[in-house]
N, C-alpha and C positions, 0 to 999 in steps of 0.2 A: 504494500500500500504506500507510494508515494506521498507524500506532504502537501502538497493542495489537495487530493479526495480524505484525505483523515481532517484536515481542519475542515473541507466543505462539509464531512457527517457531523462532526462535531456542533459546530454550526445549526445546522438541522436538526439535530436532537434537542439542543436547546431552546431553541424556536420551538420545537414541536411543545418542550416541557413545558417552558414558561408561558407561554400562550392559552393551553389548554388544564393547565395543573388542577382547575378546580372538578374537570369534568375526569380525568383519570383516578382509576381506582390504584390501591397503595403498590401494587405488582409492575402494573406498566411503568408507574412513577420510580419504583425502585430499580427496573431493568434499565430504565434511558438514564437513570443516575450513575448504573452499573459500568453501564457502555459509554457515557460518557468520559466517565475515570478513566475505566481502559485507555479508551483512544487518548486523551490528554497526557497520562504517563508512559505512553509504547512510543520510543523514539522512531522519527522514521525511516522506513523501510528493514524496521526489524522485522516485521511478521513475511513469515516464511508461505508459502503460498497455500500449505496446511491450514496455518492460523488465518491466513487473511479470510480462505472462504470463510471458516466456522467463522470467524468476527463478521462479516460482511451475511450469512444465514442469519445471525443474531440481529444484528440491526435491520434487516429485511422482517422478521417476525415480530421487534418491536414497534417497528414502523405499522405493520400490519393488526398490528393486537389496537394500537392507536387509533388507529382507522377506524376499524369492528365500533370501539367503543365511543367515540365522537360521533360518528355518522348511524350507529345502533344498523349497521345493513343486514344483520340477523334477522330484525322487524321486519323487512321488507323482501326477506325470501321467503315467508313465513304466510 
Protein backbone atom coordinates (compact mmCIF):
# COMPACT_ATOMS: atom_id res chain seq x y z
CA UNK A 1 0.00 0.00 0.00
CA UNK A 2 1.70 3.13 -1.08
CA UNK A 3 1.37 6.54 0.87
CA UNK A 4 -1.33 8.50 -0.99
CA UNK A 5 -4.17 5.33 -1.00
CA UNK A 6 -3.23 4.70 3.16
CA UNK A 7 -3.60 8.50 3.83
CA UNK A 8 -6.68 8.79 1.16
CA UNK A 9 -8.43 5.54 3.49
CA UNK A 10 -7.46 7.18 6.25
CA UNK A 11 -9.20 10.15 5.34
CA UNK A 12 -12.32 8.39 4.57
CA UNK A 13 -12.69 6.41 7.43
CA UNK A 14 -12.77 9.45 9.36
CA UNK A 15 -15.03 11.27 7.35
CA UNK A 16 -17.01 8.31 7.38
CA UNK A 17 -16.62 8.21 11.56
CA UNK A 18 -17.18 11.70 12.37
CA UNK A 19 -19.85 12.55 10.10
CA UNK A 20 -22.04 9.75 10.91
CA UNK A 21 -20.93 8.64 14.69
CA UNK A 22 -24.40 9.20 16.06
CA UNK A 23 -26.09 6.95 13.79
CA UNK A 24 -23.24 3.95 14.18
CA UNK A 25 -23.70 1.29 16.48
CA UNK A 26 -20.49 0.69 19.08
CA UNK A 27 -18.98 -2.32 16.54
CA UNK A 28 -18.72 -0.39 13.37
CA UNK A 29 -17.53 2.70 15.41
CA UNK A 30 -14.95 0.45 17.12
CA UNK A 31 -13.75 -1.37 13.61
CA UNK A 32 -13.14 2.29 11.70
CA UNK A 33 -11.28 3.34 15.06
CA UNK A 34 -9.45 -0.10 14.76
CA UNK A 35 -8.41 0.40 11.14
CA UNK A 36 -7.95 3.70 11.41
CA UNK A 37 -4.86 3.07 14.01
CA UNK A 38 -3.62 0.48 11.97
CA UNK A 39 -3.22 2.47 8.85
CA UNK A 40 -1.98 5.64 10.91
CA UNK A 41 0.83 3.53 12.68
CA UNK A 42 1.88 0.91 9.58
CA UNK A 43 4.71 2.90 7.84
CA UNK A 44 4.55 2.97 4.34
CA UNK A 45 4.73 0.23 2.12
CA UNK A 46 5.23 -2.00 4.82
CA UNK A 47 2.30 -4.33 4.30
CA UNK A 48 3.36 -7.08 2.30
CA UNK A 49 0.65 -7.92 -0.29
CA UNK A 50 -0.79 -10.72 2.30
CA UNK A 51 -1.59 -8.00 4.72
CA UNK A 52 -2.49 -5.32 2.33
CA UNK A 53 -5.41 -7.41 0.88
CA UNK A 54 -6.63 -8.76 4.53
CA UNK A 55 -6.39 -4.61 5.42
CA UNK A 56 -7.94 -3.46 2.31
CA UNK A 57 -11.05 -6.81 2.93
CA UNK A 58 -11.39 -5.13 6.37
CA UNK A 59 -11.90 -1.74 5.22
CA UNK A 60 -14.07 -2.91 2.25
CA UNK A 61 -16.40 -4.69 5.13
CA UNK A 62 -16.25 -1.66 7.40
CA UNK A 63 -17.14 0.50 4.74
CA UNK A 64 -19.95 -1.83 3.90
CA UNK A 65 -21.22 -2.77 7.45
CA UNK A 66 -21.55 1.49 7.28
CA UNK A 67 -23.46 1.53 4.50
CA UNK A 68 -26.10 -1.54 5.67
CA UNK A 69 -26.58 0.64 8.68
CA UNK A 70 -26.92 4.51 7.43
CA UNK A 71 -28.88 3.65 4.53
CA UNK A 72 -30.93 0.53 6.64
CA UNK A 73 -30.86 -1.22 2.75
CA UNK A 74 -31.80 -4.48 4.77
CA UNK A 75 -35.47 -2.59 4.98
CA UNK A 76 -35.72 -2.30 1.45
CA UNK A 77 -34.96 -5.94 0.38
CA UNK A 78 -37.25 -6.97 2.71
Amino acid sequence: MNKRSRVNHIAVLKKLRDDHRSQLDIGVLSELDSLIEELETTPSGFHKNAEAALLAARILEAVARFIHVVTNLGDWFK
